[in-house]
C-alpha positions as CSV (number, residue, x, y, z in Angstrom):
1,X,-10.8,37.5,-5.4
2,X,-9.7,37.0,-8.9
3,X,-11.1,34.5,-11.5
4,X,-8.1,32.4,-11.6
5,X,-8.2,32.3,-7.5
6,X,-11.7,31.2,-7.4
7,X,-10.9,28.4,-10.4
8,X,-7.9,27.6,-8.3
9,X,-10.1,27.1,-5.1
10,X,-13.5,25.1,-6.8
11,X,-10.5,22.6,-8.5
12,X,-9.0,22.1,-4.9
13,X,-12.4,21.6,-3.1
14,X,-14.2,19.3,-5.3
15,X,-10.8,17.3,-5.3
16,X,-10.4,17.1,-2.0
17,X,-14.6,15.8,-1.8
18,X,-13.3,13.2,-4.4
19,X,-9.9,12.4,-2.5
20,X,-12.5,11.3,0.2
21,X,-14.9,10.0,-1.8
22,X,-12.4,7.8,-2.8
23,X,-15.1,5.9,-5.3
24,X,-12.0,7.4,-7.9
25,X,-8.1,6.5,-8.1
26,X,-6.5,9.4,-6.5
27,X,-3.6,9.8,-9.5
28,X,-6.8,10.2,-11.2
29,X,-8.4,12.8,-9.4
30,X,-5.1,14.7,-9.7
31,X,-4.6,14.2,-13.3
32,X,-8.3,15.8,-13.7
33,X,-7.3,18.7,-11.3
34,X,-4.4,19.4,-13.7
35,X,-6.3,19.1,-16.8
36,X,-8.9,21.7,-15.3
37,X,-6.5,24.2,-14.0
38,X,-4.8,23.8,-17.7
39,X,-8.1,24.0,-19.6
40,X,-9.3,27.1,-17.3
41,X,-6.0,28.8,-18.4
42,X,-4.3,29.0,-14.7
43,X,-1.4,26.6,-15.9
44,X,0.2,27.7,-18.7
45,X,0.3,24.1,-20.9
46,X,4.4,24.2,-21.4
47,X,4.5,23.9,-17.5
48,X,1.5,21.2,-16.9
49,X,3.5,18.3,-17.0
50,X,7.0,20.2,-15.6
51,X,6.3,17.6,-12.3
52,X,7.4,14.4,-14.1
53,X,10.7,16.0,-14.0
54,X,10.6,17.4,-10.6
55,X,13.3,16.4,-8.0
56,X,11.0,15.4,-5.7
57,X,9.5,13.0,-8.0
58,X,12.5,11.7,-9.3
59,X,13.7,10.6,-5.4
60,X,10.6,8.9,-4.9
61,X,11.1,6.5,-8.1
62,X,15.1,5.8,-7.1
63,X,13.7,4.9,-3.8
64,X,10.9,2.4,-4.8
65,X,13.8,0.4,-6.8
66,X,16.0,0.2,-4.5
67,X,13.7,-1.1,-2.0
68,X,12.9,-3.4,-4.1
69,X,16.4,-4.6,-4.4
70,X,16.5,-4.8,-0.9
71,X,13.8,-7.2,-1.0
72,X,14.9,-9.2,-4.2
73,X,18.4,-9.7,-2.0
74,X,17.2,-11.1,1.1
75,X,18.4,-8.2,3.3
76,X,15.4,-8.0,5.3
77,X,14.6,-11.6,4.9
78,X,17.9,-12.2,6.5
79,X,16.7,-9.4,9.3
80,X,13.3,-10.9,9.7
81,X,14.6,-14.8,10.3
82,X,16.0,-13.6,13.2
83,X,13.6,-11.6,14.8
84,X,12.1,-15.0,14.3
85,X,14.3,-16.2,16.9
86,X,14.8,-13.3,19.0
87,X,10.1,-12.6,19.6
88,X,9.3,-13.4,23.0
89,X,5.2,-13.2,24.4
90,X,2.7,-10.7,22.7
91,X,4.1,-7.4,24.1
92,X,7.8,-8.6,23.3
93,X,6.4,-10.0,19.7
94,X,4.8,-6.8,19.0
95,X,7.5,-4.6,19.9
96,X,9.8,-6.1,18.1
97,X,7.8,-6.4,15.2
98,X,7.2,-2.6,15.2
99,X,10.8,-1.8,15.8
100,X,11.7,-3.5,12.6
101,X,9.3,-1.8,10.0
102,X,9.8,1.1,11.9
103,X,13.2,1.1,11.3
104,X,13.1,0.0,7.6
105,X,10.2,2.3,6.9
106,X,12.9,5.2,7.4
107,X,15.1,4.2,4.7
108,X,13.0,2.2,2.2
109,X,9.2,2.9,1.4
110,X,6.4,2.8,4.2
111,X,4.1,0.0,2.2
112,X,7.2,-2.2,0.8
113,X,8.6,-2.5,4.6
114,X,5.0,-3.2,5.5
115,X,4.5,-5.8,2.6
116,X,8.0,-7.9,3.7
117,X,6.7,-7.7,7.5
118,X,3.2,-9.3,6.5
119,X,4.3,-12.5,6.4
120,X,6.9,-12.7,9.1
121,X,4.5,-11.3,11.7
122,X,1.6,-13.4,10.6
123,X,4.1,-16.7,10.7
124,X,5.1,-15.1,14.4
125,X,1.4,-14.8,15.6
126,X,0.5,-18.0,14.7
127,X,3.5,-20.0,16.1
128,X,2.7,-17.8,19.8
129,X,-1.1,-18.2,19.6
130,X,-0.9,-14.1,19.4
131,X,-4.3,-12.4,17.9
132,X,-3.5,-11.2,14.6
133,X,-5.5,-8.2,15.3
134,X,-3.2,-7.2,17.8
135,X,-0.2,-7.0,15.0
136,X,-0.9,-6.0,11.9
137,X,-2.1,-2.4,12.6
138,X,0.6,-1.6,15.3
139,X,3.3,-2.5,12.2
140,X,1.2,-0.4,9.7
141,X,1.0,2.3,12.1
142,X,5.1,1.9,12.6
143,X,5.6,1.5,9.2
144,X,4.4,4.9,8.9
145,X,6.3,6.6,11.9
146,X,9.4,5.3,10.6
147,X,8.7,7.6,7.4
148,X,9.2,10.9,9.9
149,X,12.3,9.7,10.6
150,X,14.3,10.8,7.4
151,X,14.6,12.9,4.4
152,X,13.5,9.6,2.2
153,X,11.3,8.1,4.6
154,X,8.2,9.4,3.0
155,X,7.3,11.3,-0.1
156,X,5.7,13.9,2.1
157,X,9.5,14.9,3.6
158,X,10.9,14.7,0.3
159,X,8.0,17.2,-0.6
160,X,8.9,19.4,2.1
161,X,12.3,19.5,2.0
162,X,12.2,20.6,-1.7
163,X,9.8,23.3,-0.3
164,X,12.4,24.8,2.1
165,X,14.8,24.8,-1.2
166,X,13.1,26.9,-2.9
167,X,12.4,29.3,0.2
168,X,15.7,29.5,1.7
169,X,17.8,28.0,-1.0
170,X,18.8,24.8,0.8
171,X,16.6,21.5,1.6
172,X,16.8,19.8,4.8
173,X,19.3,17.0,5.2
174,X,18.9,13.5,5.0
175,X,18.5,13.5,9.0
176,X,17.4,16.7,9.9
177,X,13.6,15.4,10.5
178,X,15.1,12.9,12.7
179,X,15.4,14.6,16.1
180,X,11.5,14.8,16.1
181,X,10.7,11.9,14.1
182,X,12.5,9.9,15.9
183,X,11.0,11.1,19.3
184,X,7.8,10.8,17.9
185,X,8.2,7.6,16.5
186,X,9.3,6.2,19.8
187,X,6.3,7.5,21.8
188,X,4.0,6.0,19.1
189,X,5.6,2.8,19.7
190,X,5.3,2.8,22.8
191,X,1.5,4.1,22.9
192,X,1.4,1.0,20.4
193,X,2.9,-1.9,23.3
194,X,1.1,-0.7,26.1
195,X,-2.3,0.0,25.0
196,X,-2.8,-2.4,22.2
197,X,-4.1,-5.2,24.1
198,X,-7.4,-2.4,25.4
199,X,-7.6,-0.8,22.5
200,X,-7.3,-3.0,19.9
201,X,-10.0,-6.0,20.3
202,X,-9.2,-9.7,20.0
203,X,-10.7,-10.6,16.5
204,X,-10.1,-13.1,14.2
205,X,-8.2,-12.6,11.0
206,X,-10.9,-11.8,7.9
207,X,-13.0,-14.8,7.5
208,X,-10.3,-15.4,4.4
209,X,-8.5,-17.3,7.0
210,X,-11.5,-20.2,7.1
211,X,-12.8,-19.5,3.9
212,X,-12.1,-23.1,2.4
213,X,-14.8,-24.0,4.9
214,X,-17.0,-21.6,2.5
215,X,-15.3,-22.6,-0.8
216,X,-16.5,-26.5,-0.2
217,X,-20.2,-25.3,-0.3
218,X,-19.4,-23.9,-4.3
219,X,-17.9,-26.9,-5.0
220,X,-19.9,-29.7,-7.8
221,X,-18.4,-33.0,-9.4
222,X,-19.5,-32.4,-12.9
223,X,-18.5,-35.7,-15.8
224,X,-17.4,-35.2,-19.4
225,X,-19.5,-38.5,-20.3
226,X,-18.9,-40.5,-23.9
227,X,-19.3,-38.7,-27.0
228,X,-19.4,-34.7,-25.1
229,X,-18.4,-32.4,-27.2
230,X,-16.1,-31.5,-24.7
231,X,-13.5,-34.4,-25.0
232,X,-10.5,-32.8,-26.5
233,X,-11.0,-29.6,-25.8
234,X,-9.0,-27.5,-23.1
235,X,-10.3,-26.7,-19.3
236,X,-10.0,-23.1,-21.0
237,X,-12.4,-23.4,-23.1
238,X,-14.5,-25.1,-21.0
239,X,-14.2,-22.1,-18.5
240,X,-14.5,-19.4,-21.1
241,X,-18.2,-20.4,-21.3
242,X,-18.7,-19.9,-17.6
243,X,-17.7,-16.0,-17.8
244,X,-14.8,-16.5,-15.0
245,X,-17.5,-18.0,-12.8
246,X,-16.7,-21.3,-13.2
247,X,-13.4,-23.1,-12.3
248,X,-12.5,-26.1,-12.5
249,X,-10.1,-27.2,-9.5
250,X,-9.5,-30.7,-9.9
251,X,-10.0,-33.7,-12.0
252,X,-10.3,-37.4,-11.5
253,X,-9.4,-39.3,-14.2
254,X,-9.3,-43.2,-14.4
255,X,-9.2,-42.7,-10.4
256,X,-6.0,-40.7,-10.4
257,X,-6.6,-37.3,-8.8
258,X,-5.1,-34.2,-11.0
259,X,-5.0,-30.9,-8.5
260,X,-5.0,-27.4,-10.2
261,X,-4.9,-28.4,-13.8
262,X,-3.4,-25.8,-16.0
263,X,-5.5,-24.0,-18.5
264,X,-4.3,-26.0,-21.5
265,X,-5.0,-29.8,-20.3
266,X,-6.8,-31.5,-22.7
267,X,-10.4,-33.0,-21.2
268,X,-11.3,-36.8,-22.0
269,X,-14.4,-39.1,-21.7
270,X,-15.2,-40.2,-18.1
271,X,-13.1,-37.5,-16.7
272,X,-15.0,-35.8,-13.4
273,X,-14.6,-32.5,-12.9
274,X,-14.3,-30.9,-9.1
275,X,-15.6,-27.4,-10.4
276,X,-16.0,-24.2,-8.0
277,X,-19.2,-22.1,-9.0
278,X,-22.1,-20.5,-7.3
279,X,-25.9,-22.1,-7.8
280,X,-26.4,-19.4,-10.6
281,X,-23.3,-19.6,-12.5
282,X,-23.7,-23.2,-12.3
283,X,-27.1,-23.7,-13.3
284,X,-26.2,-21.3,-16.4
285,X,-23.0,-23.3,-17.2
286,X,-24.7,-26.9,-17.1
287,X,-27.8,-25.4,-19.3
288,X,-25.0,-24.4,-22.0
289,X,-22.8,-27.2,-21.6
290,X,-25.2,-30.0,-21.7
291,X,-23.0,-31.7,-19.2
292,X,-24.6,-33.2,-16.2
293,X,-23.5,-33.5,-12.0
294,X,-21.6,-36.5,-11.4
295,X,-22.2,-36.8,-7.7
296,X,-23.7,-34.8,-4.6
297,X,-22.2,-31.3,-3.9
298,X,-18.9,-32.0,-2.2
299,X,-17.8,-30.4,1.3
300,X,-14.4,-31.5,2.1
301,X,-12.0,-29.3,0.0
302,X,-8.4,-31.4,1.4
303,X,-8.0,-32.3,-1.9
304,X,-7.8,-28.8,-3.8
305,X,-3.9,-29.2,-2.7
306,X,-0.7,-31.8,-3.3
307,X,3.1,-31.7,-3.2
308,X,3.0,-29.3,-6.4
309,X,-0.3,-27.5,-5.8
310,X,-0.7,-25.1,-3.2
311,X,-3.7,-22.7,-2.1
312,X,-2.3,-19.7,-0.2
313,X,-3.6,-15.8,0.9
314,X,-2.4,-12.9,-0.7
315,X,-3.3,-9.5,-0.3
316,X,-3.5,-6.9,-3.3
317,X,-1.0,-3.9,-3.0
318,X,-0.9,-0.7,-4.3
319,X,-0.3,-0.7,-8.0
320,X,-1.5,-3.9,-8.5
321,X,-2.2,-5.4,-12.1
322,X,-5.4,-6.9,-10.5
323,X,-6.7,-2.9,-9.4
324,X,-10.0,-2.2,-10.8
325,X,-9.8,-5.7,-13.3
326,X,-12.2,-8.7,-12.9
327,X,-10.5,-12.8,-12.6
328,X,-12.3,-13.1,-16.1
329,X,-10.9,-9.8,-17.7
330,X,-7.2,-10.9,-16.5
331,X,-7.4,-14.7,-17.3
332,X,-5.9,-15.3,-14.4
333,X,-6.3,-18.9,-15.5
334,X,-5.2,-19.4,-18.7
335,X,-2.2,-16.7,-18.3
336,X,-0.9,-16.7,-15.0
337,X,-2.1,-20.4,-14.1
338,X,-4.3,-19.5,-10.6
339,X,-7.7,-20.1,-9.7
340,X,-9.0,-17.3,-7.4
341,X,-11.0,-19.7,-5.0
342,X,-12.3,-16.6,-2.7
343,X,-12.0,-13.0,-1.5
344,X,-12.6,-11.3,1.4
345,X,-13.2,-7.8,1.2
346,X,-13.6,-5.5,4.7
347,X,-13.8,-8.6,6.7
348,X,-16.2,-9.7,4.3
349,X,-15.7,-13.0,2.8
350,X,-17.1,-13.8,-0.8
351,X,-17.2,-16.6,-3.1
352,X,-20.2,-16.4,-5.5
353,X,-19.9,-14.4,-8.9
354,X,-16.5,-14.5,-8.3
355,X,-15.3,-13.8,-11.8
356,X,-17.2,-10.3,-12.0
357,X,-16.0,-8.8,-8.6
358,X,-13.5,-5.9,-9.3
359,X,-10.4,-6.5,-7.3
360,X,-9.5,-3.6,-4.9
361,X,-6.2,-2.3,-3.0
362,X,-6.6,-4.6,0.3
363,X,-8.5,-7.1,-1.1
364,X,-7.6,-10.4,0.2
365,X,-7.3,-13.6,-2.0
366,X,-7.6,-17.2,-1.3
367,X,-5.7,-18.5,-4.8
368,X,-4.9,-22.3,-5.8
369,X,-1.3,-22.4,-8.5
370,X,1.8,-24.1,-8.9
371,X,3.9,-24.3,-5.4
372,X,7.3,-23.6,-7.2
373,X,5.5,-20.7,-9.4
374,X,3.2,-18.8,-6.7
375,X,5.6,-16.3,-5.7
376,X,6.6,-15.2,-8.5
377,X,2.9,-15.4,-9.6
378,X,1.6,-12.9,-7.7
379,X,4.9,-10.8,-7.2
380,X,4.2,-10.0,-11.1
381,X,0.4,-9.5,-10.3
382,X,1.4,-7.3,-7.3
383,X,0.0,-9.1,-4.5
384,X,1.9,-10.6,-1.6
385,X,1.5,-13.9,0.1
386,X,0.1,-13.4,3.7
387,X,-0.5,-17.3,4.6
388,X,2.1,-17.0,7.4
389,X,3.4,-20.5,6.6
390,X,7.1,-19.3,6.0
391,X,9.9,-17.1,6.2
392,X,11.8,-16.9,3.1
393,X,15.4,-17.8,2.8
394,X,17.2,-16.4,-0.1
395,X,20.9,-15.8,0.4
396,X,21.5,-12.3,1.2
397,X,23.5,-10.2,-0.4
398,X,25.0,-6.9,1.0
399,X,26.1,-5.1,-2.0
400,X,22.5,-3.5,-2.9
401,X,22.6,-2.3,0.8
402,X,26.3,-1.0,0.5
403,X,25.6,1.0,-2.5
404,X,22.6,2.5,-1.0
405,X,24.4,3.6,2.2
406,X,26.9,4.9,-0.2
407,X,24.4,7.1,-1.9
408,X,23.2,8.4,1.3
409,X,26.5,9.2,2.7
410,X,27.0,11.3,-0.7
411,X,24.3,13.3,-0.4
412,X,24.9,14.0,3.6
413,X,28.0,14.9,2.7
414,X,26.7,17.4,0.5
415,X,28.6,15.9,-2.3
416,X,25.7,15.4,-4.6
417,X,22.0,16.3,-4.5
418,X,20.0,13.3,-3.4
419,X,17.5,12.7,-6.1
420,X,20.6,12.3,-8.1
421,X,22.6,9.6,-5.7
422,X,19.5,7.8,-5.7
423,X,19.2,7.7,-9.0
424,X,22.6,6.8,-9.9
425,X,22.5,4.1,-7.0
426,X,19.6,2.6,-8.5
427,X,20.8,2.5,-11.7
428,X,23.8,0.7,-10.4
429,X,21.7,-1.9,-9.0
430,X,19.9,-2.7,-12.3
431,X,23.0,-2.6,-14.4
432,X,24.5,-5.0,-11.5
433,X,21.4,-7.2,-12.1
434,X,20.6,-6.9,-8.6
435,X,17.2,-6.4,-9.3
436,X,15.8,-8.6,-12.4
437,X,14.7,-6.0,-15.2
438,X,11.2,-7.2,-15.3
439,X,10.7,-6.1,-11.6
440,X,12.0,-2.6,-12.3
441,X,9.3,-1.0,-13.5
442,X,7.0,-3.0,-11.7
443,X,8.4,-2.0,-8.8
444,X,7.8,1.5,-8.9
445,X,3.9,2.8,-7.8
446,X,3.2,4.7,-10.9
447,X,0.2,5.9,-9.2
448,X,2.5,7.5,-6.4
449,X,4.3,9.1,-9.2
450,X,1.1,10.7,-11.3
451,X,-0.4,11.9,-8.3
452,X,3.1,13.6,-7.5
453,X,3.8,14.5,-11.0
454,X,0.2,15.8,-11.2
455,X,0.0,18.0,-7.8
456,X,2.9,19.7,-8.0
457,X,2.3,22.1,-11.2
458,X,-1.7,22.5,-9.0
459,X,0.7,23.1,-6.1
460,X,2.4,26.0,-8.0
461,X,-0.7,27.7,-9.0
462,X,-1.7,28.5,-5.5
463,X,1.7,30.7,-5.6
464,X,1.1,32.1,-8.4
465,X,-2.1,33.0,-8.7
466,X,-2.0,34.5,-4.7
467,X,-4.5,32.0,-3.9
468,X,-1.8,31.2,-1.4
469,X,-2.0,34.4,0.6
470,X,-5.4,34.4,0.5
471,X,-5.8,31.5,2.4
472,X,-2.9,32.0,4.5
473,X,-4.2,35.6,5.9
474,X,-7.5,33.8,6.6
475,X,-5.8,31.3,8.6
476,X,-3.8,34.2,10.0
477,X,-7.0,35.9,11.1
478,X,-7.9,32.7,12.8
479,X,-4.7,31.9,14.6
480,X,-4.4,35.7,15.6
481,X,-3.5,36.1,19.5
482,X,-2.6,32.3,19.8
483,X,0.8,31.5,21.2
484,X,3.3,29.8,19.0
485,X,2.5,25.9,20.5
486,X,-1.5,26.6,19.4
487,X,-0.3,27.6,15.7
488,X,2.2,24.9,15.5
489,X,-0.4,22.5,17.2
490,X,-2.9,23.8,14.6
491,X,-0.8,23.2,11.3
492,X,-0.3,20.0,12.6
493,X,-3.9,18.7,13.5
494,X,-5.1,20.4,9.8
495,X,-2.2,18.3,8.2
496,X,-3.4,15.7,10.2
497,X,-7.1,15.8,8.9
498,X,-6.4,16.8,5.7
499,X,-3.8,13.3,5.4
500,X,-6.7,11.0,6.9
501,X,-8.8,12.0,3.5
502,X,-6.3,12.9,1.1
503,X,-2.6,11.4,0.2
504,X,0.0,12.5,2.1
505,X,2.3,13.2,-0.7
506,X,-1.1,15.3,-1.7
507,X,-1.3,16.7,1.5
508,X,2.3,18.0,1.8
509,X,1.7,19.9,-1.2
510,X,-1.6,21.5,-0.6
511,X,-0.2,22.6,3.1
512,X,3.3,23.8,1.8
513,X,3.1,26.9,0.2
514,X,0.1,28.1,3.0
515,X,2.5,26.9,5.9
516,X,5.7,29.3,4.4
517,X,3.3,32.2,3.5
518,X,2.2,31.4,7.4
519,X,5.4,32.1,8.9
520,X,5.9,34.7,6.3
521,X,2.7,36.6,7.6
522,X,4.3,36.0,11.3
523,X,7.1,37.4,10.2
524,X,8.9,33.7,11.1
525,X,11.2,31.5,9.3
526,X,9.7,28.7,7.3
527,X,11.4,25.6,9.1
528,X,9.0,25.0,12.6
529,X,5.9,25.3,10.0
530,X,7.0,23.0,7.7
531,X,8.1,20.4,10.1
532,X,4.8,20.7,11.6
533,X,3.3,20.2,7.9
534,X,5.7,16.9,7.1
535,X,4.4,15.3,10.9
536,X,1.1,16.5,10.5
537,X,0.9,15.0,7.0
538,X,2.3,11.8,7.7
539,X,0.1,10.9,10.8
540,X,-2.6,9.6,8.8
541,X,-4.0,7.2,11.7
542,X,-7.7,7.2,12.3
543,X,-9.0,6.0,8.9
544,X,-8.2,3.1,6.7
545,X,-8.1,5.0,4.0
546,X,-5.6,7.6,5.2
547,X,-2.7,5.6,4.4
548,X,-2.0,2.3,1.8
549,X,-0.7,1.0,4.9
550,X,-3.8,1.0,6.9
551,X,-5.5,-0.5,4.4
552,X,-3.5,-3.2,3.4
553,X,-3.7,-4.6,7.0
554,X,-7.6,-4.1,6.9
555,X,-8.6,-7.2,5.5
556,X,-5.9,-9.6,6.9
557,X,-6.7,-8.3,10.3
558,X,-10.3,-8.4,10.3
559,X,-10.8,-4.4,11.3
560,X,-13.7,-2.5,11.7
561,X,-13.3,1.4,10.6
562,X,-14.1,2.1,14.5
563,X,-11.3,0.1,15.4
564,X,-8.5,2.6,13.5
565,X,-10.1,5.9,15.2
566,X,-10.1,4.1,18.2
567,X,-6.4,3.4,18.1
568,X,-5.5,5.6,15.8
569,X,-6.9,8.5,17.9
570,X,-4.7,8.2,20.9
571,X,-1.1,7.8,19.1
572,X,-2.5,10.8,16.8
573,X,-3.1,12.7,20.2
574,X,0.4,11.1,21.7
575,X,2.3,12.6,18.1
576,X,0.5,15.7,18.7
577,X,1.7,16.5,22.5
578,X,5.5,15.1,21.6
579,X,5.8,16.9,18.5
580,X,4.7,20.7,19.4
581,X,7.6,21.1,22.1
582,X,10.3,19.4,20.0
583,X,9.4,21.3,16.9
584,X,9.8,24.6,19.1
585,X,13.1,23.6,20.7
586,X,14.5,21.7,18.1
587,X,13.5,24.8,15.0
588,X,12.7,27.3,17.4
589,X,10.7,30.3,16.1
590,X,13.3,32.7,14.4
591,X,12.6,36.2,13.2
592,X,12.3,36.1,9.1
């Protein structure tokens, strides 16, 4: 073993113990893997950051903005209003339900088709008295089959298919993983209907869903009496001195109730203040304010709404602005004009200190804003509204769509490569103003992209360092004697293991170049191995961690970890038994 293959192996293993450590950002962990290979001299430093213009990188980006043009239209809004109609009982509700994002999870990306079911399937339980619990992880776990459906369906296809270019010279087609995707999805689904309602318990949504119940022991009447200080001055000043763990909610003045004042309202003498804080924070923030309780701690909290104030849920996605950031580092007060009222966290639901917690992926929030502004509010914050209390009904328009089916058709027509008809039909949307230029960029998961951008050159130098073969003929040693459905079965359960820890994207690459120089060794062609690698990779079922998708639904759905190996175990075990055959009749074993 040569120096560069053992620096190449310590890199991999001690990311892969902080891919599942996961106490670090995974782009991170990948950007630190690069730097080391670089520093160690295995990457030559021309080449480290060769990824941010790799194809498969490229596609990725197109296809985040143009599924967010498919939301900014209404498409799928328009789609969703009437599966509103159409949902009969729970096993009709969450078939169809599943159907959908599995369906639009094979032509947009898995956590965007998740994030516009959310709401609509939230709406739908509550209307048919449906457990939550029993919805929102059978449509993560579709919007994730629907990804093995399609060239674009996930980053880890788009992965392998630019694999297979560069071993054979051509990548697979738009549709070429569909004939076992498409099997596979089905069985998943139907794994899903039937054995949701045993394996999958009937529990309440996170405590999130009750939490003004919570909120209304936090709350305190505090008066700005004659001659504070205080008269005059803003509610943002007044906050700044509670450190984010103070908010003020309401105020009565002169009898007249004010709901959700903004951060710039000028306080008076005799105003009362309706002011959310924990004993602590309170107790610290009357000491330096001088200003005294005006009344009893209050319970009910039906006055922390009106017609222009609303308190809604909202979950945090993937690439949020409020990742890793505290309500008092993003003033999310005095710049975005919401009060974060309480979070639940892992079914966990918290209210004190609120202004020092660090918001994480999953989290969800119980916020008080402006009714006409919220959406828009926490669109640009990147969280998405979960209260369930409507469908939205922006006129759709078909041209986004149209273009995108025209970019498809030109790369399955071989016309043009499809990183580049994505690109351009992107490109088209924004210049058609189809998707408002400040949601461009924010559209796009630039941790997606790093961790892409950042894996592929560390990808490379398994190849080119032999690390590669070494591996591969220890695997090889293993597998030796086994008949072609055991390896197959293999590469798919390692893929699977491996994408329950690590990113699939991450995954893909890792797996890759050991799965051709496994067939190689065999003395097969590549394409069974890496369509085991692509399914195996993309199954990522049995943790919440595994997949953005899984854990977005965590905390709205109040799960247990147990509950997503419970589930998660049997359709990994169903996606196992239909996908061995079909990969061997569909890409039967060829000689190399």
């Amino acid at each position: 073993m040569t120096a560069d293959q053992i620096a190449v192996i310590a890199v991999l293993l001690l990311s892969l113990v902080l891919f599942a450590w996961g106490k670090w950002r995974h782009d991170l962990v990948a950007i630190f893997a690069l730097l080391a290979l670089v520093l160690l001299g295995v990457i030559p430093s021309d080449s480290a950051y060769a990824g941010f213009g790799h194809a498969a990188v490229i596609t990725v980006a197109a296809m985040l903005v143009i599924s967010a043009a498919l939301e900014e239209t209404g498409v799928v809004d328009f789609i969703a209003r009437r599966l509103n109609k159409a949902a009969g009982g729970e096993a009709m509700t969450l078939l169809l339900v599943t159907l959908l994002v599995t369906v639009l999870s094979a032509f947009m990306n898995n956590v965007g088709a998740l994030a516009l079911m959310l709401p609509v399937t939230l709406q739908l339980a509550a209307q048919k008295n449906i457990p939550i619990s029993r919805l929102l992880m059978p449509i993560a776990f579709g919007s994730i089959l629907g990804g093995l459906m399609t060239k674009i369906g996930t980053p880890a296809n788009i992965i392998i298919s630019a694999y297979r270019k560069d071993s054979v010279g051509e990548s697979f087609a738009l549709f070429d993983f569909a004939p076992v995707g498409l099997a596979v999805a089905l069985a998943g689904i139907v794994v899903l209907v039937v054995t949701a309602r045993w394996l999958i318990p009937k529990r309440k949504a996170a405590e999130i869903a009750n939490a003004l119940k919570a909120v209304g022991s936090y709350l305190t009447e505090i008066d700005i009496p004659e001659g504070s200080d205080f008269a005059g001055k803003t509610i943002k000043a007044l906050e700044d001195i509670g450190h984010g763990n103070v908010a003020v909610l309401a105020i009565i003045r002169q009898g007249r109730r004010i709901v959700g004042p903004r951060a710039s309202f000028h306080l008076a003498e005799g105003d009362i203040l309706l002011v959310e804080a924990d004993e602590n924070s309170l107790q610290e923030f009357i000491n330096e304010t001088e200003l005294g309780m005006a009344g009893e701690r209050q319970i009910e909290t039906d006055n922390l709404a009106s017609d222009d104030i609303d308190v809604v849920e909202a979950v945090i996605m993937p690439g949020s602005r409020l990742e890793g950031q505290t309500p008092e580092e993003m003033h999310l007060h005095s710049r975005y004009g919401i009060n974060v009222l309480a979070l639940a966290r892992r079914g966990a639901t918290i209210c004190a200190r609120i202004g020092q917690i660090r918001f994480q992926v999953g989290d969800v929030l119980l916020v008080q804003g402006e009714t006409n502004a919220m959406t828009e509010t926490l669109s640009r914050l990147g969280g998405v509204p979960v209260s369930g209390d409507r469908i939205a009904s922006r006129q759709a328009s078909i041209w986004p769509l149209t273009l995108f089916a025209g970019a498809l058709l030109a790369s399955g027509l071989g016309l043009v490569a499809i990183h580049i008809s994505l690109m351009a039909c992107a490109a088209l949307i924004v210049a058609a103003r189809y998707l408002p230029l400040r949601r461009v960029y924010d559209s796009i998961d630039w941790s997606v992209i790093v961790l892409l951008a950042a894996m592929v050159p560390v990808g490379t130098s398994l190849e080119t360092t032999g690390t590669t073969l070494l591996i591969a003929n220890g695997v090889l040693t293993f597998l030796q004697g086994m008949s072609p459905e055991l390896i197959i079965g293999a590469i798919i359960v390692i893929a699977m293991a491996l994408s329950n820890v690590v990113n699939n994207a991450a995954t893909a690459i890792l797996m890759a170049p050991i799965g051709l120089q496994i067939a190689s060794g065999l003395g097969y062609g590549p394409d069974p191995f890496l369509m085991a690698i692509a399914i195996g990779a993309s199954c990522a079922f049995v943790t919440p961690i595994g997949h953005q998708s899984n854990l977005l639904v965590m905390g709205p759905g109040g799960y247990r970890f147990s509950d997503y190996w419970r589930m998660g175990g049997v359709v990994s075990v169903a996606v196992l038994l239909i996908a061995v055959p079909l990969i061997l009749m569909v890409w039967p074993l060829k000689p190399a």
